[in-house]
ROZALO-448673 format. One record per residue (C-alpha): residue in one letter; z negated, y, x. Coordinates in steps of 0.1 Angstrom, whole numbers, padded with zeros to 4 digits, always signed. Each point is the difference from the previous one (the first is absolute). Layout:
% residues N
aZYX
...
//
This chain:
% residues 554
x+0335-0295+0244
x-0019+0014-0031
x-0022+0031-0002
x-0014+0021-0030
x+0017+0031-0004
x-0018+0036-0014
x+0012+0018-0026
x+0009+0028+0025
x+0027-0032+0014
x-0024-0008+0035
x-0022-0031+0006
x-0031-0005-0017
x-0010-0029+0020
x+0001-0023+0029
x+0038-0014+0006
x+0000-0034-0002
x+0024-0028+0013
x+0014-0022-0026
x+0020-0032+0007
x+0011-0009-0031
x+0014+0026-0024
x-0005-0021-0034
x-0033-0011+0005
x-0011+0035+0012
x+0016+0012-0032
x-0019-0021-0022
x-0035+0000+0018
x+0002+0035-0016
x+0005+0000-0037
x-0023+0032-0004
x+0032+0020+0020
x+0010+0028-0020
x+0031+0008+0017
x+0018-0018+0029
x+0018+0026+0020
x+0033-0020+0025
x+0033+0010+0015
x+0017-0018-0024
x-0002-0017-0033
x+0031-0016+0003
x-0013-0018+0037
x-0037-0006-0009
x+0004-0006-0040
x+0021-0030-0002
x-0022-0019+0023
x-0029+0006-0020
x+0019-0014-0034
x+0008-0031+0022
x-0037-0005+0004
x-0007+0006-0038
x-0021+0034+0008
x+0007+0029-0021
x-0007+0033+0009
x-0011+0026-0026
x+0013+0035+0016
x+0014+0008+0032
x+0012+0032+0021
x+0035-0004+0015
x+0004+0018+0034
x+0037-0003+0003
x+0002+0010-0037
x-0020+0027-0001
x+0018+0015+0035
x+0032+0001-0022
x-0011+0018-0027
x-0019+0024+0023
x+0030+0005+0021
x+0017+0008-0027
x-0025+0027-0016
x+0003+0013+0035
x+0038+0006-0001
x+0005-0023+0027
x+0019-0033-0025
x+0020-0023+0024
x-0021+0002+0030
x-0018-0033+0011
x-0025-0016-0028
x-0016-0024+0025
x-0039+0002+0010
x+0012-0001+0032
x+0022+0036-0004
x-0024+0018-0016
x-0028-0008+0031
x+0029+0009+0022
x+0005+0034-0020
x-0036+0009+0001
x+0004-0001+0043
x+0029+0014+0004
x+0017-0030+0011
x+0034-0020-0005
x+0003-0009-0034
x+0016-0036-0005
x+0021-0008-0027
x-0008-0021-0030
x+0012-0034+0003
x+0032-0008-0021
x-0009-0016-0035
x+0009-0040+0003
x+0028-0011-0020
x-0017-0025-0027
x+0021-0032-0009
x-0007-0038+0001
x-0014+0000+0035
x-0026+0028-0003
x-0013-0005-0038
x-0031-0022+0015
x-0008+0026+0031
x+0011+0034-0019
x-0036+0016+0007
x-0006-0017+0036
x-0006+0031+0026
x+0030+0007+0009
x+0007+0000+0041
x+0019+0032+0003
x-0035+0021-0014
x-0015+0011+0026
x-0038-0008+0008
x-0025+0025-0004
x-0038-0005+0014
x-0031+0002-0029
x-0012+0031+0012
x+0032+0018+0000
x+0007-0015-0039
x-0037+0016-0006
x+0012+0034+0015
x+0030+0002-0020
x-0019-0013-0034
x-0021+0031+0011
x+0025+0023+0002
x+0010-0006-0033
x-0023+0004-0019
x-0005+0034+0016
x+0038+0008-0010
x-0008-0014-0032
x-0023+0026-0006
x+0030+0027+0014
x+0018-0008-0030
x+0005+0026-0029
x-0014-0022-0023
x-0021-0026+0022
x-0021-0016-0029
x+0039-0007-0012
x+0012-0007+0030
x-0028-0028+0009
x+0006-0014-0033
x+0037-0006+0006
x-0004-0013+0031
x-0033-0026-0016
x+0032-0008-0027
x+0024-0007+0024
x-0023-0023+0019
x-0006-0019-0034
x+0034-0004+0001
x+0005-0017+0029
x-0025-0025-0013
x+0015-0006-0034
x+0033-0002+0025
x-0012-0033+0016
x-0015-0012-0027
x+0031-0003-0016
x+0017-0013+0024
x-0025-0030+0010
x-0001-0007-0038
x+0043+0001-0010
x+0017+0009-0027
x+0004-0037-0016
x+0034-0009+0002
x+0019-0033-0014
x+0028-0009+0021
x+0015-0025-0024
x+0001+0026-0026
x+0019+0024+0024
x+0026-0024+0009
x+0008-0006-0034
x+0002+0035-0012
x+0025+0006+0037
x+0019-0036-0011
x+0006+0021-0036
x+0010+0031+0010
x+0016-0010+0029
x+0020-0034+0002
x-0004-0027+0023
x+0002+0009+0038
x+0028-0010+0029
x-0006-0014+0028
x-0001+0021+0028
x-0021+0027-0013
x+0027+0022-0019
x+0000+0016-0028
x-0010-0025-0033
x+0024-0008-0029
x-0007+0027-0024
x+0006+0032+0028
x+0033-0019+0011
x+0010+0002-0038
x-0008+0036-0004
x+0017+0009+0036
x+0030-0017-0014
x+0001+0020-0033
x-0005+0034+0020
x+0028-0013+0024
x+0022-0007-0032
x-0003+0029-0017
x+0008+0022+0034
x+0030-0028+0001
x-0010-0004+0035
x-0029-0014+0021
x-0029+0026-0001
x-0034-0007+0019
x-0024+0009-0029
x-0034-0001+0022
x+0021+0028+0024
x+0001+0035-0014
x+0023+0012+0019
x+0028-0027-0008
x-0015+0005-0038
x+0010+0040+0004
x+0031-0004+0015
x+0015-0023-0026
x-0011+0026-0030
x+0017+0025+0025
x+0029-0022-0004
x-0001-0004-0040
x+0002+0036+0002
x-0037+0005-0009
x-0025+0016+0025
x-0034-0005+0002
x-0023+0014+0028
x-0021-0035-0002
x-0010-0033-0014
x-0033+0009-0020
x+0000-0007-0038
x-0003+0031-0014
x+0032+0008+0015
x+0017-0033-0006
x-0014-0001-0035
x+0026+0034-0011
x+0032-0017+0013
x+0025-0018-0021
x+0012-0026+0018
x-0001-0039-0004
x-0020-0003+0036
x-0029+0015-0010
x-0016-0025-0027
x+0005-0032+0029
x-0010+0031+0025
x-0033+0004-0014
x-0011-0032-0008
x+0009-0013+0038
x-0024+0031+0012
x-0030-0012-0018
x+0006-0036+0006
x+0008+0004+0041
x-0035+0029-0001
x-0018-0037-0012
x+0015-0020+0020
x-0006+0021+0034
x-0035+0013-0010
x-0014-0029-0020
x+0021-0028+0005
x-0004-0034+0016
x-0006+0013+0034
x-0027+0028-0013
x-0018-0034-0017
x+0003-0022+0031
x-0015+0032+0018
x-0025+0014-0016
x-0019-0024-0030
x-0021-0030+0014
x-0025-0020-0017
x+0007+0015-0036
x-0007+0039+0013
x+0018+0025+0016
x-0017+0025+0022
x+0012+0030+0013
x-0014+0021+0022
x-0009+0037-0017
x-0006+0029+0018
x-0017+0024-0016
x+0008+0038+0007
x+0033-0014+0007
x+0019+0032-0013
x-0011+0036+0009
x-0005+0000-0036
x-0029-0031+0001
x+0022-0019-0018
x-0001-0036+0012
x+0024-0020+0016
x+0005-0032+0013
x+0015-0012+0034
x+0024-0026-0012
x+0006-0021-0032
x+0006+0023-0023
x-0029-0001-0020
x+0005+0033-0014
x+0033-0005-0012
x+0000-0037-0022
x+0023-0001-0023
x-0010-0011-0034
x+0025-0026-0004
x-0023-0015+0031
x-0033+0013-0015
x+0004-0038-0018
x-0009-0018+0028
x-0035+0021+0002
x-0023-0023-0019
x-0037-0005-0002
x-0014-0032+0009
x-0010-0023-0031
x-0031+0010-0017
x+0003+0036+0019
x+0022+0033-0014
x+0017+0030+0015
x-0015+0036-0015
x+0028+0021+0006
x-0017+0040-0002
x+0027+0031+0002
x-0015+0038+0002
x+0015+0016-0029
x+0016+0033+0005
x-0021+0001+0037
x+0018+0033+0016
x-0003+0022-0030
x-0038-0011-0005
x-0003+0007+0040
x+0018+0034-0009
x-0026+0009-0024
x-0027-0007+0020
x+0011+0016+0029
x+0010+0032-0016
x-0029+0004-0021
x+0026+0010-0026
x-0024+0005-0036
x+0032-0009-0023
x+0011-0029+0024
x-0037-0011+0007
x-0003-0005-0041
x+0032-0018-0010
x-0007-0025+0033
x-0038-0007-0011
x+0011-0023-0028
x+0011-0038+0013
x+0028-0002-0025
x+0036+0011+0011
x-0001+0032+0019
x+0038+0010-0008
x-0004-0002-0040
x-0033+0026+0003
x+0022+0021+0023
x+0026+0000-0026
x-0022+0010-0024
x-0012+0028+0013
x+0031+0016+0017
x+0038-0014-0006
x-0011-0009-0040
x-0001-0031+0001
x+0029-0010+0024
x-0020-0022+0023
x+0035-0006+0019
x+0000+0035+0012
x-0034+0000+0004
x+0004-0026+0023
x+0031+0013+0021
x-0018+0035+0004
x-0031-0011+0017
x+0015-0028+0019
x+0021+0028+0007
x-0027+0027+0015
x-0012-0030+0023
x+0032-0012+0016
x+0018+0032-0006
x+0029+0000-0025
x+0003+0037-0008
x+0035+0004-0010
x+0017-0007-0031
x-0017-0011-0026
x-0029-0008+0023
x-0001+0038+0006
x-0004+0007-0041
x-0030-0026+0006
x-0018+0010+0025
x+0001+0036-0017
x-0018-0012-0032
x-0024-0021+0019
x-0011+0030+0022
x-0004+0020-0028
x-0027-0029-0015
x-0014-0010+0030
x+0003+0025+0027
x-0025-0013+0026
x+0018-0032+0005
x+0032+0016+0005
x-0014+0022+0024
x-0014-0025+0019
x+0033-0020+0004
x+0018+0035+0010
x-0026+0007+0024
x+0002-0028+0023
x+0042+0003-0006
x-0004+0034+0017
x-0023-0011+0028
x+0023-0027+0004
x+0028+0024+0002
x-0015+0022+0023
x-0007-0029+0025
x-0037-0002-0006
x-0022-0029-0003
x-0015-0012-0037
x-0026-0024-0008
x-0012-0024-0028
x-0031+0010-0014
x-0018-0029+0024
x+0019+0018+0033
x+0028-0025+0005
x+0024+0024+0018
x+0039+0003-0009
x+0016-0001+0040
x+0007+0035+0014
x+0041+0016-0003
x+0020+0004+0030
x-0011+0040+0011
x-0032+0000-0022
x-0027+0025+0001
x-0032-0015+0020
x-0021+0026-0022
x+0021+0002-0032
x-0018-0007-0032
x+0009-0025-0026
x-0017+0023-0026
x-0005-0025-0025
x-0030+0002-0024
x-0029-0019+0004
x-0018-0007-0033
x-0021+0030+0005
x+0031+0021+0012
x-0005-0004+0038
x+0028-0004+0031
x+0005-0032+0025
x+0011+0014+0030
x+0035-0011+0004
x-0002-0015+0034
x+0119-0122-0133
x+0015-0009-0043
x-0025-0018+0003
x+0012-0013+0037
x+0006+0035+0010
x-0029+0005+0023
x+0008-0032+0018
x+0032+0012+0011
x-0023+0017+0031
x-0016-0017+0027
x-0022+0013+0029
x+0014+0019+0019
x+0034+0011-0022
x+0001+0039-0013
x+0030+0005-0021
x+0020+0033+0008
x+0011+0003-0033
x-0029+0027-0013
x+0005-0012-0038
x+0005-0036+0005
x-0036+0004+0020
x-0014+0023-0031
x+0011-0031-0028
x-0020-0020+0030
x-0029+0017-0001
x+0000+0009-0036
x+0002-0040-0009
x-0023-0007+0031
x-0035+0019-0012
x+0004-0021-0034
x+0012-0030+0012
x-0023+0000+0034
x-0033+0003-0021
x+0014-0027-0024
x+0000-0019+0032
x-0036+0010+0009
x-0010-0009-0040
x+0013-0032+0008
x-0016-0010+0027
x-0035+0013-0013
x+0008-0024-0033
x+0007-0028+0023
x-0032+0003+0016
x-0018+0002-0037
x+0019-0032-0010
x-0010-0015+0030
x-0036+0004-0003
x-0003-0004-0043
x+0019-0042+0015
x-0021-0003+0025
x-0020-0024-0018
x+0029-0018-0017
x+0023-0027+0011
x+0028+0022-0009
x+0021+0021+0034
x+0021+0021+0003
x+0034-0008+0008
x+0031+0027-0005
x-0004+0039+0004
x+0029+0022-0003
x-0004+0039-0005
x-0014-0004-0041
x-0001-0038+0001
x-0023-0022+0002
x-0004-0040-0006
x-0031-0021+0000
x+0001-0035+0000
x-0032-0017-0014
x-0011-0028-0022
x+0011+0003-0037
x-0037+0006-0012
x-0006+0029+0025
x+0032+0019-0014
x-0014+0017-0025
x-0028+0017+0027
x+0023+0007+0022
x+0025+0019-0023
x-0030+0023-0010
x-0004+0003+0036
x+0029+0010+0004
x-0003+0031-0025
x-0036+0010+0014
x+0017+0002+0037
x+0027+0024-0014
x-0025+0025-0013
x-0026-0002+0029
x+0028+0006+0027
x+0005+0029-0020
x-0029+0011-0003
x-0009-0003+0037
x+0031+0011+0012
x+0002+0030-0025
x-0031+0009-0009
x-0015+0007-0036
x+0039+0002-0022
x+0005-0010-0033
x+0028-0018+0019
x+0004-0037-0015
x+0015-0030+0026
x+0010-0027-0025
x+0019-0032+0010
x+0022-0019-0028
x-0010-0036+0015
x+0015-0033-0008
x-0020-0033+0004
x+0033-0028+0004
x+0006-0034+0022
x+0034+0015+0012
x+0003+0035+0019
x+0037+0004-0019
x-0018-0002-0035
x-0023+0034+0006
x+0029+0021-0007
//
């Protein structure tokens, strides 16, 4: 069923029965916006088709990020929980998130049969009531605009995933038969793990399981070493002839489990791999993906990433992304300045406050986002407040609402999730750009160690979470508005879009349309900014590599 839809979120127009959803969508070219439940049900159909739709507004995604600026992240996202909210009736749970594997990687966006139905008219009701709670919002220009990004999001999302990530499986196997040996029969281990288990075993002089921590403590333990676990940085300071065979087994069994034979059997058919991203996947924005570790390839695998022939790869990273974001955010003058040049951020820094040290100029501001500020990180942070005080403040703010148990926001009005015993009323008190309040309702991974729902008792482990979350969040939101921009500048292109990770992006198009789409690329960066922002001198740039093979951009 179809209808057109006022600004104010109520029909404009007669309702009208449709039995075909792709030819209803294209009979209407002139649509400016296509408002659905869900872009991940609806979208994929269309791409099937060959109908491509320009912009779209998310339901299910936009009730997320509203529940959130609400205070209420973890309750039920669906359409169907927020018509049940608005009556006062039982809200149903969200359906679980399908595991994705070799069975579900043609059907990954077919409606799923646990959602629960929800009539047109009560979809139009709850479309209705969000725009009014849109307009709620501190910021509701903002908040509109995150919510319009997100929804471009979820298009880019199934774009990818309809167009793969192009992937040769003959390459893979020979860089697995290189690192790895030949394999046994019978599924075990292959020949070059066995080797390395062997060498751990002989150095403990007895048999050691190497892929089971626990048997891998307990045999230091009985060398007369103790170590509280297996990770590298630990391993790495011991002196002891287990660790070199030690280490080189745990990289090669991390391949061989996540990226092995069984992960390219899985998950790459017909020269691509396609994953299934979900946007907003982190409280953060940050994306994820359900299955397939797209988010995590290794570069020794990168190799088998490889354009078709006559086609190239145009690998774009953000350069120095979260300290730009912090400038803009802040509205810090000094900060503002040294980030509205595209050449490296760190060396200007240096410049200007550690004399020329761009190593400490580096390890104090990562430090003031993700909250080293003891040691030497301390002596940092000191000289960097002195230089650039608003940034600094803004960091400590949102580490003291975070401390206090209050809410904090990125400058869209993605919302951090609310601590155990919280205020309802309490007050983020971050500035604003023009010095107002949002009413209060990690590295780099830190903000992704919280999920929906998950308030951590520790009151400064939550302040280095919220302190890292208003930077990183509204990197997120940047992100997503520069995906959008990208999308649109190759719309007219052969080229698409085919890998997004945080302040990564790939394109794959034909050789002679590289050259476009790298300065498309750079243009994106700066009008996200510039949308999401606001006037700044803050620069976006991308360093951008045009290559056949995904391992040769770096």
């Amino acid at each position: 069923m179809l209808v057109p839809l006022g600004p104010d979120g109520l029909p404009a127009g007669e309702v009208r029965r449709e039995p075909d959803l792709v030819a209803a969508v294209r009979a209407r070219p002139q649509a400016a916006r296509w408002v659905w439940r869900s872009t991940a049900e609806v979208y994929p159909r269309l791409l099937a088709a060959g109908v491509r739709v320009e912009r779209c507004y998310d339901v299910e995604a936009a009730e997320q990020l509203l529940l959130g600026h609400e205070g209420r992240l973890g309750e039920p996202r669906s359409a169907a929980a927020a018509w049940a909210r608005m009556h006062h009736a039982p809200v149903p749970p969200d359906p679980p998130l399908r595991a994705a594997g070799p069975t579900t990687q043609d059907s990954l966006f077919e409606p799923a049969a646990a959602t629960a139905a929800l009539p047109f008219a009560a979809l139009l009701e709850v479309y209705a009531e969000q725009q009014r709670r849109h307009d709620r919002a501190e910021h509701p220009g903002r908040m509109r605009l995150l919510t319009a990004a997100e929804s471009a999001g979820m298009l880019v999302a199934a774009e990818m995933h309809r167009a793969g990530l192009p992937w040769r499986a003959d390459v893979h196997r020979e860089v697995l038969h290189g690192l790895l040996g030949e394999r046994y029969a019978g599924g075990g281990e292959p020949r070059r793990l066995a080797e390395l288990a062997d060498d751990v075993s002989a150095a403990f002089g007895r048999r050691v399981r190497p892929d089971l921590p626990a048997d891998v403590v307990r045999a230091f333990a009985q060398a007369g070493i103790r170590v509280r676990s297996t990770r590298r940085w630990e391993l790495e300071g011991i002196d002891h002839p287990a660790v070199a065979p030690l280490l080189a087994y745990k990289t090669l069994y991390r391949i061989w489990t996540a990226h092995g034979w069984s992960w390219l059997a899985d998950w790459v058919r017909d020269g691509r791999f396609r994953p299934e991203y979900l946007p907003g996947g982190t409280v953060s924005g940050r994306w994820t993906t359900n299955g397939g570790g797209a988010l995590q390839i290794p570069k020794v695998i990168r190799q088998a990433v490889v354009a078709d022939e006559g086609w190239r790869l145009v690998v774009a990273d953000a350069d120095q992304m979260e300290p730009r974001v912090l400038a803009a955010i802040s509205r810090d003058p000094g900060l503002m300045e040294v980030a509205g040049h595209p050449d490296d951020l760190y060396t200007r820094l240096s410049d200007r406050a550690f004399s020329g040290d761009r190593d400490h100029a580096k390890l104090a501001l990562l430090g003031a986002i993700y909250g080293q500020t003891s040691g030497d990180g301390l002596k940092n942070l000191a000289a960097l407040r002195r230089r650039f005080p608003r940034a600094v403040a803004y960091v400590d703010d949102a580490a003291r609402a975070g401390e206090e148990g209050r809410l904090v926001r990125t400058w869209l009005g993605r919302t951090s999730p609310r601590a155990a015993g919280g205020d309802e009323d309490g007050e983020a008190g971050l500035p604003q750009g023009g010095g107002t309040r949002e009413d209060g309702s990690g590295g780099a991974d830190g903000a992704d160690q919280y999920v929906p729902g998950y308030a951590s008792t520790d009151a400064r482990a939550r302040g280095r979470f919220t302190r890292n979350f208003v930077v990183q969040g509204s990197g997120a939101d940047w992100a997503l508005l520069m995906l959008a921009a990208l999308r649109r500048a190759t719309a007219g292109m052969r080229a698409e879009l085919v890998f997004f990770q945080h302040d990564e992006v790939i394109v794959h198009c034909p050789a002679e349309e590289a050259e476009a789409v790298t300065e498309a690329i750079r243009a994106a960066g700066d009008e996200a900014g510039r949308i999401a922002f606001g006037d700044t001198p803050v620069r976006f740039p991308f360093t951008t590599a045009t290559v056949e093979r995904y391992s040769d951009a770096k």
